[in-house]
C-alpha positions as CSV (number, residue, x, y, z in Angstrom):
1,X,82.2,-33.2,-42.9
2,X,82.1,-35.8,-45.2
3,X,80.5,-36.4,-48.1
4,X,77.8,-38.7,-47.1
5,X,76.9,-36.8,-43.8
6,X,76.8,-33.7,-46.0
7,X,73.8,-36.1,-48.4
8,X,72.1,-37.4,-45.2
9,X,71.8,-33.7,-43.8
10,X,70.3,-32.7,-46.9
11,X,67.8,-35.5,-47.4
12,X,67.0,-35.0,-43.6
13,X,66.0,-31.6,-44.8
14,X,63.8,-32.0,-47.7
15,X,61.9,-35.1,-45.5
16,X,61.4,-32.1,-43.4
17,X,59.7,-29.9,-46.4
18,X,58.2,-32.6,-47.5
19,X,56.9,-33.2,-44.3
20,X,55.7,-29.7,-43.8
21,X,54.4,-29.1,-47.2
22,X,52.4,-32.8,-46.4
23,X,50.7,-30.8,-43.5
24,X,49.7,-28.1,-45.4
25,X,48.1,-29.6,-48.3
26,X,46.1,-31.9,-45.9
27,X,44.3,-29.2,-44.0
28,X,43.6,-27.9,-47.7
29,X,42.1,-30.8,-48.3
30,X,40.2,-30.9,-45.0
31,X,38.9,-27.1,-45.1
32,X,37.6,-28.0,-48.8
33,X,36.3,-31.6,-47.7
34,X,34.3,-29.3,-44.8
35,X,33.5,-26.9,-47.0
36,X,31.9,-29.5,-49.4
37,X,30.3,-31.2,-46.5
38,X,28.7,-28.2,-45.1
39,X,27.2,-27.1,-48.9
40,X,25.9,-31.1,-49.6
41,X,24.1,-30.5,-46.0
42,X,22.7,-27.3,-47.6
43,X,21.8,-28.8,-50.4
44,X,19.8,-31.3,-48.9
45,X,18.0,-29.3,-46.9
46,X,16.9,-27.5,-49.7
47,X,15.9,-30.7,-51.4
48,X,14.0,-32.1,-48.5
49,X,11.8,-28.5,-48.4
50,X,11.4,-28.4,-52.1
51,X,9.9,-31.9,-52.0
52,X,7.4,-31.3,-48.8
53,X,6.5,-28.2,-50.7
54,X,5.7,-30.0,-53.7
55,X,4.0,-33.3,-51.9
56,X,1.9,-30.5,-49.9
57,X,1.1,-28.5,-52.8
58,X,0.2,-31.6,-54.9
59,X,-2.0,-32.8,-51.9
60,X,-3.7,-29.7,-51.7
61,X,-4.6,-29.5,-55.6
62,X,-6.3,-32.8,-55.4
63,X,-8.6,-32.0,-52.5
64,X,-9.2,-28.9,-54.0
65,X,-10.1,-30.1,-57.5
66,X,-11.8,-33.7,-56.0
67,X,-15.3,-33.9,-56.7
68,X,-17.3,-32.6,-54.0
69,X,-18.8,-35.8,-52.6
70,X,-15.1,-37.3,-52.5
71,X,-13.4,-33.9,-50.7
72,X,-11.7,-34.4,-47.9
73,X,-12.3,-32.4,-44.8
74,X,-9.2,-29.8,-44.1
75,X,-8.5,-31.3,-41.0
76,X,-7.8,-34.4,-42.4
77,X,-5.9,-33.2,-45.0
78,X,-3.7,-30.9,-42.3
79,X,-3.2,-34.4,-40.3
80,X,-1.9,-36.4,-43.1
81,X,0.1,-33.5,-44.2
82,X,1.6,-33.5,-40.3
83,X,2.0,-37.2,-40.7
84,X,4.2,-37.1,-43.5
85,X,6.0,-34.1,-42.4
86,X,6.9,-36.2,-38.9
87,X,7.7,-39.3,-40.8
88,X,10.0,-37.4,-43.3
89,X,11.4,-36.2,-40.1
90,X,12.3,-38.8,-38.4
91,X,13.7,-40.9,-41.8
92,X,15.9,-37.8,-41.7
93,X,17.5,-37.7,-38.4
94,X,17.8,-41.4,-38.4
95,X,20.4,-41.3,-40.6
96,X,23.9,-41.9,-39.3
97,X,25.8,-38.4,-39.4
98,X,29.2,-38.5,-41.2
């Protein structure tokens, strides 16, 4: 064997680590991408409850501390509340999924 088919077989073989090592490190990357993807999704989740908590809760405090010829009947107050919920909704799911 000569010298320079002894250097090709050897820079055959670390392409070949390289290449596996490649392989490796980008399904790391993928898992920890998912991983990050799945906890952002999580997150905001959260988020969205925490804010229809706090819109709901800030609703109710101002029907319930309104002056009584201003109050708002409880039905009413229950629809807009389901009107917002729906529109928040439907914002939500009409964003394009990556």
């Amino acid at each position: 064997m000569t010298p320079t088919e002894s250097r090709k077989r050897l820079l055959i073989a670390e392409s070949e680590l390289n290449r596996a090592q490649l392989g490796h490190e980008w399904r790391a990357m993928a898992d920890n991408v998912h991983t990050l993807t799945g906890r952002a999704r999580t997150t905001g989740s959260l988020v969205l409850g925490a804010a229809s908590l706090i819109t709901g809760l800030a609703a109710f405090r101002r029907i319930k501390t309104a002056p009584a010829e201003r109050k708002v009947p409880w039905w009413r107050a229950l629809l807009k509340g389901a009107q917002l919920a729906t529109s928040l909704w439907l914002d939500h799911n009409s964003r394009p999924k990556s």
